[in-house]
C-alpha positions in Angstrom: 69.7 183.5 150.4 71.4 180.6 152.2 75.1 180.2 152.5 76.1 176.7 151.8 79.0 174.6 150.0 78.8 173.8 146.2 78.3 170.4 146.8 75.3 171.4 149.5 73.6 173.9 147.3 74.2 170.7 145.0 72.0 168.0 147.0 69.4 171.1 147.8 69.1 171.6 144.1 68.2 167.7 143.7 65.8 167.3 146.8 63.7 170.8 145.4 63.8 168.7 142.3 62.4 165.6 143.8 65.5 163.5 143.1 64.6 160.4 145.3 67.5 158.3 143.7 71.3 159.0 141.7 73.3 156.3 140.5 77.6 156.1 140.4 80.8 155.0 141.6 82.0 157.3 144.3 85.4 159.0 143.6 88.0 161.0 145.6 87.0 164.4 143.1 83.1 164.6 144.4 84.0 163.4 148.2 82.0 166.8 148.9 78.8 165.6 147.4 78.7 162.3 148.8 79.2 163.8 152.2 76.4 166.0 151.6 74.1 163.5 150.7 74.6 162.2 154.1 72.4 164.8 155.5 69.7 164.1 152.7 70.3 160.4 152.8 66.5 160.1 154.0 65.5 162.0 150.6 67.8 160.5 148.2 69.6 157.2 148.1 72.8 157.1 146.5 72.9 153.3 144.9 76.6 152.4 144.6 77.3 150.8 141.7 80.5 148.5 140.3 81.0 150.4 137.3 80.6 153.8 135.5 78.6 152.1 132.7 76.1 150.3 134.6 75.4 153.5 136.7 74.6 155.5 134.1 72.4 153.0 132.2 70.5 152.5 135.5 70.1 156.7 135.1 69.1 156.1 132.3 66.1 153.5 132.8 65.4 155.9 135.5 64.3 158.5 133.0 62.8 156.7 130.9 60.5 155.4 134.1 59.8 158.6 135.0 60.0 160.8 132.7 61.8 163.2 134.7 66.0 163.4 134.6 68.2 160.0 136.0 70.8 161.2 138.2 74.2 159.6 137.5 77.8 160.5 139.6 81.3 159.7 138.2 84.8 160.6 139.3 86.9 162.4 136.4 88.4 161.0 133.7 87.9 157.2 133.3 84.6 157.9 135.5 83.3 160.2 132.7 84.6 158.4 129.9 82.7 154.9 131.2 79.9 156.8 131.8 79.6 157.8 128.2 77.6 155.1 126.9 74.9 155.7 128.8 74.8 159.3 128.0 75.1 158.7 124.5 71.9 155.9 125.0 70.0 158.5 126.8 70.6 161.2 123.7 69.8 158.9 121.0 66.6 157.6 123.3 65.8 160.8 123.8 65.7 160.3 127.8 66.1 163.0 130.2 69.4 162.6 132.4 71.8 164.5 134.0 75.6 163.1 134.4 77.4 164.9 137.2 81.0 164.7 136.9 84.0 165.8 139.5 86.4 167.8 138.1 90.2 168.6 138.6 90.5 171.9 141.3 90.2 174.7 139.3 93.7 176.4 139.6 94.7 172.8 138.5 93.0 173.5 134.8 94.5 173.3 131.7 97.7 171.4 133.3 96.8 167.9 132.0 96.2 167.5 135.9 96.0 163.8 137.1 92.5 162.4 135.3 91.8 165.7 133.4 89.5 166.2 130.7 87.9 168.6 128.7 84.2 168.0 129.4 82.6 170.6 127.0 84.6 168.6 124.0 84.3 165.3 125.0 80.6 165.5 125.5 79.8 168.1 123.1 78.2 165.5 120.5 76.4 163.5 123.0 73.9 165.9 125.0 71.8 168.4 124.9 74.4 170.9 127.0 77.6 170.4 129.0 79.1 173.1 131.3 81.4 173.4 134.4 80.0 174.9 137.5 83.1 177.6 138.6 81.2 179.6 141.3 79.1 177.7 144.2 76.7 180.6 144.1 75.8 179.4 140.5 74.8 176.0 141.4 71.3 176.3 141.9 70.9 178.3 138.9 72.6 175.4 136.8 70.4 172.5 137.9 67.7 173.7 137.0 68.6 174.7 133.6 69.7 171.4 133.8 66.4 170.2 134.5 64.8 172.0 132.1 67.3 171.6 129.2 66.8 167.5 129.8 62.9 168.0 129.8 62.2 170.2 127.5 61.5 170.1 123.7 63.4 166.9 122.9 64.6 164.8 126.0 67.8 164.0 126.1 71.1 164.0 128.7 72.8 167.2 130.0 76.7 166.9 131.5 77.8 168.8 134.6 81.4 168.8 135.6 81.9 170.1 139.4 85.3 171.1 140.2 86.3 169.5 143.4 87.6 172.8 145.1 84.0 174.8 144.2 82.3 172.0 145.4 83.8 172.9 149.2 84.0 176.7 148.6 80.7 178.3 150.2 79.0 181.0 149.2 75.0 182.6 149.5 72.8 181.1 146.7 69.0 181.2 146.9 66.9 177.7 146.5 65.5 176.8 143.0 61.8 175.4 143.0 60.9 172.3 141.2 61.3 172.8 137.5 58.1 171.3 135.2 58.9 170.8 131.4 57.2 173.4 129.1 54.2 172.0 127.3 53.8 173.4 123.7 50.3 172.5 122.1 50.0 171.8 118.5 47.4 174.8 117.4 44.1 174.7 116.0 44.5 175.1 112.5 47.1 172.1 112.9 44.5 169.9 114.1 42.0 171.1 111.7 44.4 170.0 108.9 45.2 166.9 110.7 41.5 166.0 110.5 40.9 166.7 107.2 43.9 165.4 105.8 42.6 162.3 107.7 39.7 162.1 106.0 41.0 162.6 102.8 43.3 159.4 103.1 42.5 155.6 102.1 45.3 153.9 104.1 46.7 155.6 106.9 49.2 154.7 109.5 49.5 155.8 113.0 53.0 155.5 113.9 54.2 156.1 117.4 57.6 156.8 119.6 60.3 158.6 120.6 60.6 160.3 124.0 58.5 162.9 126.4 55.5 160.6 126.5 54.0 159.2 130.1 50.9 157.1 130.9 48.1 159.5 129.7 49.7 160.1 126.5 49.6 156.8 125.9 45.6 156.5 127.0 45.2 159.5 124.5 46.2 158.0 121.5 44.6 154.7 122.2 41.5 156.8 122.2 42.6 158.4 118.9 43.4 155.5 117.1 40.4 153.4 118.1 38.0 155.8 117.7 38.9 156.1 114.1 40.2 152.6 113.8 43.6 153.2 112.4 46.1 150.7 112.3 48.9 151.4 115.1 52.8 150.7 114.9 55.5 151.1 117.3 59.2 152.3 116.6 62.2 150.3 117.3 61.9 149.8 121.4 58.9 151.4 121.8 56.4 148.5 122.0 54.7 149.3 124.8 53.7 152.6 123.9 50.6 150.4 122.7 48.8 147.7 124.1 50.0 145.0 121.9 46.9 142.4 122.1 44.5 145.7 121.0 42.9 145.0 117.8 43.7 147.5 115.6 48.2 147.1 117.0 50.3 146.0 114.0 53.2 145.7 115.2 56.6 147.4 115.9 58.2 149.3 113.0 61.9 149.2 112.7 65.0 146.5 112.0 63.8 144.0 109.8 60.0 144.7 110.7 57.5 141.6 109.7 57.8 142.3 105.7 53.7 142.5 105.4 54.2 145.6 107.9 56.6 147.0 106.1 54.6 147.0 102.7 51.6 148.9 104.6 54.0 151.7 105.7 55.3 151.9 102.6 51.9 151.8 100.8 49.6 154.1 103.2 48.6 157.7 101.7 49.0 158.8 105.2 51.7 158.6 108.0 50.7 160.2 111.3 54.4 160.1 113.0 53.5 160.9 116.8 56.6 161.1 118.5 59.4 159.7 116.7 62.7 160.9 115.3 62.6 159.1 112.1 66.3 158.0 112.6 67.5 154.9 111.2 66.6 152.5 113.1 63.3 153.0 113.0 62.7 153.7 109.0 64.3 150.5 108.3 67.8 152.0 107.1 65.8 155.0 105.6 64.1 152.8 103.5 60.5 152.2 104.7 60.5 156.4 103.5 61.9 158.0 100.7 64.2 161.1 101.6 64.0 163.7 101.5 60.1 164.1 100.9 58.4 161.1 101.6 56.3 159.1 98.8 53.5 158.7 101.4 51.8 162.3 103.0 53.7 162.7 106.2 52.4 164.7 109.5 55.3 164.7 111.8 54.4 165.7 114.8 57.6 166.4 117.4 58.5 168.3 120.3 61.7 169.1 119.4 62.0 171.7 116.7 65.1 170.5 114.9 63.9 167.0 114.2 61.0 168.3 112.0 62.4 168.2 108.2 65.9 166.8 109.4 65.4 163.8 107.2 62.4 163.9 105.9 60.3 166.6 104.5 56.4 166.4 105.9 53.6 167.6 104.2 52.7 169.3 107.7 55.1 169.5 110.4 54.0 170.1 113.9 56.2 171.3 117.2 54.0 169.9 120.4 54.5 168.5 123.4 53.6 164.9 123.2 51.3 164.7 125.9 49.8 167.9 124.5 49.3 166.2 121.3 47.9 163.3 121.7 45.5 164.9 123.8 44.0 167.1 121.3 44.3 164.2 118.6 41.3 162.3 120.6 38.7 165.1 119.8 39.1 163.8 116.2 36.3 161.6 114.6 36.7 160.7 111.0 32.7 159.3 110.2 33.0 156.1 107.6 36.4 156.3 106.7 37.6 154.8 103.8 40.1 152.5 105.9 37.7 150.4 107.6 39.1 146.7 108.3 42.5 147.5 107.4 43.6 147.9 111.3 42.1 144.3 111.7 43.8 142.7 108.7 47.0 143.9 110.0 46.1 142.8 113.5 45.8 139.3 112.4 49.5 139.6 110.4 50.8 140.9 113.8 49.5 137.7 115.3 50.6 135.6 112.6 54.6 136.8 112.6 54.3 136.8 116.6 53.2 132.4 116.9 56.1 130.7 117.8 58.1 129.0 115.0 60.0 126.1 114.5 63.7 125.1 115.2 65.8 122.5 114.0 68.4 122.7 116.6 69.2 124.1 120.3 66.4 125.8 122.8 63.2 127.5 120.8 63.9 130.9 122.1 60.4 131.8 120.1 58.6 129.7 122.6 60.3 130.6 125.1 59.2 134.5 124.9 55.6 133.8 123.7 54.9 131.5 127.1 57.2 134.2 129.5 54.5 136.5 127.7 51.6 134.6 129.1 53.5 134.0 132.4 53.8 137.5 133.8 51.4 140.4 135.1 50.7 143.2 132.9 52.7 145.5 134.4 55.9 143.6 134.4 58.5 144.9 133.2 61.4 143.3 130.5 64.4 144.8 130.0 67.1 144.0 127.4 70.5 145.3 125.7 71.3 144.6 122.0 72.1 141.3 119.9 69.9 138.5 117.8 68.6 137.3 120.8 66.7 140.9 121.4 65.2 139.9 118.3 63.2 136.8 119.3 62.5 138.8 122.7 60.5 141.5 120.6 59.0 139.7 118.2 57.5 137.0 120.4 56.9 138.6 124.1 53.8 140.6 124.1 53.8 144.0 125.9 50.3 144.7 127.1 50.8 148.5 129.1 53.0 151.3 129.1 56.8 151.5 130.3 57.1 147.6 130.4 59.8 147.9 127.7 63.1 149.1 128.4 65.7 148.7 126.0 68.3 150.9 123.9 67.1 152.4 121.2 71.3 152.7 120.8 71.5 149.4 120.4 73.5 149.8 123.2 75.1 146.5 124.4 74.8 145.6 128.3 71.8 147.7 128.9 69.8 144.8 130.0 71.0 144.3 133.5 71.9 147.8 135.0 68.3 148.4 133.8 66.6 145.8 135.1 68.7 146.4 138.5 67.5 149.8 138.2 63.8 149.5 137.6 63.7 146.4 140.7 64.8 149.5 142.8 62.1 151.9 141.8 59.4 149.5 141.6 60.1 146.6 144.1 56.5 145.7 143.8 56.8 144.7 140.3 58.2 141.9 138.4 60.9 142.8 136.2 62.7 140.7 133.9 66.5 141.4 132.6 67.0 138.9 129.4 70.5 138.9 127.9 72.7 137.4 125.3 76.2 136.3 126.6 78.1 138.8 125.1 75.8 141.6 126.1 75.4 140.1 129.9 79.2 140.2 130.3 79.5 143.8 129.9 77.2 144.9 132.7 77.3 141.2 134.5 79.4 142.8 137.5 75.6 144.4 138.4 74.8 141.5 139.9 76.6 142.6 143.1 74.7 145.6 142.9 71.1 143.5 142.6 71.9 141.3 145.6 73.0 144.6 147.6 70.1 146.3 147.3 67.9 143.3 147.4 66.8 144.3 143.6 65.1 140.4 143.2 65.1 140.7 139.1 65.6 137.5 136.9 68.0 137.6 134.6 67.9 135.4 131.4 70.7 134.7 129.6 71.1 133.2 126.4 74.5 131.4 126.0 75.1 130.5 122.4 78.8 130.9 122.9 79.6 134.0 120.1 78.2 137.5 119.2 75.7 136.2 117.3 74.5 139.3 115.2 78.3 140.6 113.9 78.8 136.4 113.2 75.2 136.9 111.2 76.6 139.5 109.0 80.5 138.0 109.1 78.7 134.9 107.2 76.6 136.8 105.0 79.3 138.6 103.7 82.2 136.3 104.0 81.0 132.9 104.3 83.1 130.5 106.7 85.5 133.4 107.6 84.9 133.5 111.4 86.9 136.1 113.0 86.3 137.7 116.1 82.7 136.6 117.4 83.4 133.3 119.1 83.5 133.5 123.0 84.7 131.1 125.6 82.1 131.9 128.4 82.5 131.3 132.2 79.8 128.5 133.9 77.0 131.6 134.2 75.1 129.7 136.5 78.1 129.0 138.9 78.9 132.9 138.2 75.5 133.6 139.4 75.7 131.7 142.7 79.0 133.3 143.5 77.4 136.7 143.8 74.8 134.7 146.0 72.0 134.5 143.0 69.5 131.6 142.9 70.6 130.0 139.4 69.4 127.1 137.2 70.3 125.7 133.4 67.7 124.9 131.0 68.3 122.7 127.5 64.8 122.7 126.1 62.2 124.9 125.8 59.9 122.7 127.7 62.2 123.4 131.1 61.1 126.8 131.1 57.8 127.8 132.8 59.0 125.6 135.5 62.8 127.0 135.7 60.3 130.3 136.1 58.4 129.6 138.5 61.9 128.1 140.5 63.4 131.5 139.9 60.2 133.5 141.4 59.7 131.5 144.5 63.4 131.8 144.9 62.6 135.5 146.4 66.1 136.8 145.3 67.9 138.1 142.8 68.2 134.9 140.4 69.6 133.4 137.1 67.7 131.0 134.1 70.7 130.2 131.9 69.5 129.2 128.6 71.7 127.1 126.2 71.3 128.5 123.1 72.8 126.9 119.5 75.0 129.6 117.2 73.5 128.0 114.5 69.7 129.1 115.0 70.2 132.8 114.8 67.3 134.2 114.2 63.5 133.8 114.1 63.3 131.8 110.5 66.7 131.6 110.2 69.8 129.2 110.4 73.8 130.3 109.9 73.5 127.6 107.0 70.7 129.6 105.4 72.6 132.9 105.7 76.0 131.9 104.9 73.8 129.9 101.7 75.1 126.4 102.3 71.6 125.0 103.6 
C-alpha cells in the first residue's frame, strides 16, 4: 500500500500501464495531474495540444497504432464537450481510448457549479463505460478496469471524470499491474464447421475489419486466404488490413464500392465476416446484405458478443478474439475448391477501378494518389478525415502493410491532421502523410502549431476546391442549382502554412506533383502541398453537371 494523491495514484496507474504518451489541453480542474506528470515526465510525455478535438483524435490514432488505450486530458465542460468527437470516432472505430476529464470539487456537485456537467449522461451513448472517481484510494482500481473495459471484447473509448478536490486528497492505494486484453478462441467445433461450410461453397468472400486486430492477425489471414485462394475485401477504412497489390485482394467494401465488387458480395454463397461490425457504412447502406438473415450464408466471426445477430442473422456466429481467430483459421486447407480463379478475376477488377481516370477540368486528384502510391515506402503511413476528396484517396493510393491507414470510420471530419500529428510523434522514423479537403483541414488546421512544436515533420495535402464538396454532391442531386450552405471563402493555405513556420508550395496540375513531393520531403519540417482542386470534378467518374443531370 502506498499513500499518494488521486492525481499521483493517477500517473502510477498510466506508467504500470505503459502509457508513454496522453494528448490534451491543460485546464485549471486537472492542475493536480499535470503536476504529477512532472515527476514521470521521463515515462510519459504530455503533448499539448490547441484544441480538445484534435487531442482526442490524436488518442485516438494512438489506439488504433497500438492497439492498446490513447490517453486524452480535458478540462470540464467545453473541454469534455470538444473532446466528444473523438470519443465518439473511437466507439464507432472500435478503438481503445480512455478520455480523462476534470471535474467540479465534489461538495460543488449538483450546483450547476462554473463548467459543470453530468458526465455519466452526456457520455452515456458514446463509450463503452463512464464513471467519476470520488475516493483517491479507488483510482488504481478504476484504470485498470478502464484498461480492460477499452481492450476487451469490442474496443472502444471509456470516460473518466476526476474531481479536482479527490485528485489532491491522498490516501493508501496498492499499485495495479499491467492489464492484457482477454483472448477468447473461437472453439473447435466452430472451426470444424467453418471448414466444411467452406468446402461446401462455390463463391466465397473473405471480408475483413473492424477493431482488436495487430500485425500477426493480419499475417494470419493472409495465410488463410492464400492458402485457399479466396478473394479478400476490406471494410470502409480498413484497407490495409490486406496487402492491396496481393493477388487474390479485391478491393475495399463499403460507400459506393467499385459496382463489379459489389455484385460478388452480393452473389457469393459464402461470407466469412472476420472482424467487422456490419454497420452501415460498410454494407453499403445495408444493402450489399439483406436483413435480417442474409441471402448469402454468413459466418460472423466478432469479439464482441452483442454485435453478433444485431443486424444481421448468421448462419454461424462466432465470439473470438481476432488475433485468436485468425490464427486458428490458417490450419484450414480446402483441397480443389470449387472457387478457383475467382480471387484473380477480381484482382484484375480491383486493378482496373484503381488506374487513374480522366478529367476534364482542375488537378487529376486520381493521378495524383496512384503516383503518391508509387512514391512512398511501404510502411508509410496516410491519414485522412472525411469528404469526396477521401474518395479519390482510397480508391487510387495503394496500401501495401498493416496500420498505414488511418482514417474515421465516423466519417469524422478533421481527423486527418491531429492524426497525422499524432502518428509523426510515435513513429518519427516513418513517413506519414495527412491529406485533407479544405473544409475538413480547417477544423483541426490549428494542429499545425502542434506539428512544428513537436518537430512532427508530416506533409499535409490539401485539396482546396473552395466548398464542401460531398453535402454540394447531394444538394445537386437532390435540388439541382439550389446552392445553399457548401460554398467557402478559404484563407491563402499556403501563406497559412508558412505562418506557423511550415515549408509550403501550390500546385495547378497533376504533373507538379512528384516534384512539389520531393520539395516537401527534403524540406525536413513539417510542410504543406496545396492542391487546387475544381468544385466541378467531384468525384472519380463524375462531374456536378453529370449529377445535378445538366451534362
Amino acid at each position: 500500500m502506498i499513500e499518494r494523491s488521486g492525481a499521483q495514484h493517477l500517473v502510477d496507474a498510466l506508467v504500470a500501464q505503459g502509457t508513454d504518451l496522453a494528448f490534451g489541453v491543460p485546464g485549471e480542474s486537472y492542475l493536480a495531474v499535470l503536476d504529477a506528470l512532472v515527476d514521470d515526465g521521463d515515462r510519459i510525455r504530455f503533448i499539448t495540444c490547441r484544441h480538445e478535438a484534435g487531442a482526442a483524435n490524436m488518442a485516438e490514432a494512438y489506439g488504433k497504432m497500438t492497439g492498446r488505450p490513447g490517453i486524452c486530458m480535458v478540462t470540464r465542460g467545453p473541454g469534455a464537450t470538444h473532446a466528444a468527437i473523438g470519443v465518439h470516432t473511437a466507439m464507432q472505430d472500435s478503438t481503445p481510448m480512455i478520455l480523462l476529464i476534470g471535474q467540479v470539487a465534489r461538495n460543488m456537485r449538483e450546483r450547476e457549479a462554473f463548467q459543470e456537467i453530468e458526465y455519466r449522461r452526456f457520455f452515456a451513448d458514446q463509450c463503452k463505460w463512464v464513471a467519476e472517481i470520488d475516493d483517491p484510494a479507488r483510482v488504481p482500481e478504476f484504470m485498470a478496469r478502464a484498461y480492460a473495459t477499452a481492450m476487451n471484447g469490442r474496443p472502444g473509448p471509456v470516460v473518466l471524470a476526476l474531481p479536482e478536490d479527490m485528485l489532491v486528497e491522498t490516501a493508501e492505494a496498492a499499485p495495479v499491474p499491467r492489464v492484457e486484453p482477454a483472448r477468447a478462441a473461437p472453439s473447435k467445433d466452430a472451426i470444424a464447421e467453418i471448414k466444411a461450410r467452406l468446402e461446401a461453397a462455390e463463391r466465397p468472400f473473405l471480408l475483413l475489419g473492424g477493431g482488436g486486430w495487430d500485425a500477426a492477425a493480419v499475417n494470419d489471414a493472409r495465410l488463410f486466404a492464400e492458402r485457399n485462394g479466396l478473394p479478400v475485401g476490406c471494410t470502409f477504412r480498413a484497407k490495409d488490413y490486406y496487402d492491396n497489390t496481393r493477388p487474390n485482394y479485391t478491393g475495399d467494401v463499403g460507400i459506393a464500392p467499385n459496382p463489379k465488387l459489389a455484385a460478388r458480395v452480393r452473389d457469393s454463397d459464402l461470407v466469412i465476416a472476420l472482424g467487422p461490425r456490419l454497420g452501415e457504412m460498410t454494407t453499403s447502406g445495408y444493402t450489399l446484405f439483406e436483413a435480417p438473415v442474409p441471402r448469402q450464408s454468413l459466418i460472423h466471426i466478432h469479439p464482441g458478443a452483442e454485435e453478433l445477430g444485431r443486424v444481421f442473422q448468421p448462419a454461424l456466429a462466432v465470439n473470438a478474439s481476432i488475433g485468436e481467430a485468425a490464427r486458428m483459421l490458417k490450419s484450414i486447407r480446402v483441397e480443389n475448391p470449387a472457387w478457383a480463379g475467382q480471387a484473380e478475376a477480381a484482382h484484375a477488377e480491383f486493378e482496373a477501378f484503381s488506374t487513374p481516370v480522366e478529367v476534364e477540368r482542375g488537378v487529376n486528384l486520381s493521378k495524383v494518389f496512384a503516383e503518391l502510391s508509387g512514391l512512398v515506402k511501404k510502411d508509410a503511413i496516410v491519414t485522412n478525415g472525411a469528404g469526396n476528396y477521401a474518395a479519390w484517396l482510397h480508391r487510387f493510393f495503394k496500401h501495401r502493410s498493416y496500420r498505414t491507414q488511418l482514417a474515421p470510420t465516423s466519417g469524422a471530419m478533421g481527423y486527418g491532421v491531429p492524426a497525422g500529428v499524432a502518428a509523426k510523434i510515435m513513429a518519427p522514423e516513418r513517413e506519414v502523410i495527412s491529406v485533407n479537403g479544405d473544409g475538413c483541414f480547417l477544423m483541426c488546421g490549428q494542429e499545425l502549431a502542434t506539428a512544428m512544436h513537436y518537430g512532427a515533420n508530416v506533409i499535409f495535402i490539401v485539396v482546396d476546391n473552395g466548398a464542401y464538396g460531398t453535402i454540394r454532391m447531394h444538394q445537386e442531386r437532390e435540388d439541382p442549382n439550389r446552392v445553399s450552405g457548401t460554398d467557402l471563402t478559404n484563407p491563402d493555405f499556403k501563406k497559412f502554412a508558412e505562418s506557423f513556420g511550415l515549408y509550403a508550395t501550390t500546385i495547378e496540375h497533376e504533373d507538379e506533383f512528384g516534384a512539389a513531393f520531393k520539395r516537401a520531403r527534403r524540406a525536413k519540417r513539417p510542410a504543406m502541398i496545396v492542391i487546387r482542386g475544381d468544385i466541378e470534378t467531384i468525384a472519380p467518374g463524375r462531374t456536378l453537371s453529370q449529377v445535378r443531370g445538366t451534362a
